[in-house]
N, C-alpha and C positions, 0 to 999 in steps of 0.2 A: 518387443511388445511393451516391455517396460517404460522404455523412452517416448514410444508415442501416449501410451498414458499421461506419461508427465509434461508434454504438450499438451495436451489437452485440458488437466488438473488446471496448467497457468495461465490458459490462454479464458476457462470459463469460471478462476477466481476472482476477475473482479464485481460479478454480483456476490460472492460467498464474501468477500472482503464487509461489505455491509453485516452480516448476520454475526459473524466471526469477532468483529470489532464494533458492535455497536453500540457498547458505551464510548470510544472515540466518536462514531456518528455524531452520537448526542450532542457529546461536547461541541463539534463543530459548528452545529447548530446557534451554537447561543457565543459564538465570534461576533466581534462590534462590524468588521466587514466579512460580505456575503463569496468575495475572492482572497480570504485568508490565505496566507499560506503555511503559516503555525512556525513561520521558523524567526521573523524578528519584527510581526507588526505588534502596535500596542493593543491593549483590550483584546486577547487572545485568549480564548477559552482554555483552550487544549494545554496552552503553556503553563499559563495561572493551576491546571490542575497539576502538573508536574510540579513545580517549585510548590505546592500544599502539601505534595505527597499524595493526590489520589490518585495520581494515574504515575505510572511508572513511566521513566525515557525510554526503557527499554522495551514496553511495550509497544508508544508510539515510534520508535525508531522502526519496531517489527512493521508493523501499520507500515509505516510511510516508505520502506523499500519494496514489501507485497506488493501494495498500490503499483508504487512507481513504473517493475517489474510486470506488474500485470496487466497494465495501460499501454505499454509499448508493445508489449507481443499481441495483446489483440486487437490493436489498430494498427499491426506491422503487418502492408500488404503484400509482401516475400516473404514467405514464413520460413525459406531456408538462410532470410539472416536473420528472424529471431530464435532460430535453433539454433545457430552461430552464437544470437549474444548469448542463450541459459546456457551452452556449452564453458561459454567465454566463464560466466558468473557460477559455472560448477553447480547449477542446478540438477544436472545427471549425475547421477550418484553411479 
């Protein structure tokens, strides 16, 4: 029972990803471009708040694997290989 819980937890985190992290949101928000993708364009919100010190990398790093992670299992139309990848990524505990 456990395990399908935790199917479920990752596959309906990406709307909790917005509430969880939305001081990242924000930051997104105010990117010079509207398909950033925070990892080496210029005029980056997200970045610019790391290297100030407001937001931690280790934050946004947690952010951007969630996301990543939560985008493929619930747009993955096999869901016995995206219980293959969170197996793979040792998401079962």
């Amino acid at each position: 029972m456990k395990k399908l819980n935790k199917i479920f937890e990752v596959m309906n985190s990406v709307e909790s990803l917005d509430y969880d992290f939305a001081d990242i949101i924000e930051l997104t928000k105010q990117c010079k471009y509207s398909n950033c993708t925070h990892t080496s364009e210029t005029k980056c919100a997200v970045k610019e708040a790391i290297s100030d010190g407001i937001l931690s990398a280790e934050r946004f790093d947690s952010y951007f694997r969630l996301k990543g992670e939560a985008e493929y299992v619930s747009k993955e139309k096999n869901k016995t290989k995206a219980i293959d990848y969170m197996k793979q990524k040792k998401l079962f505990q």
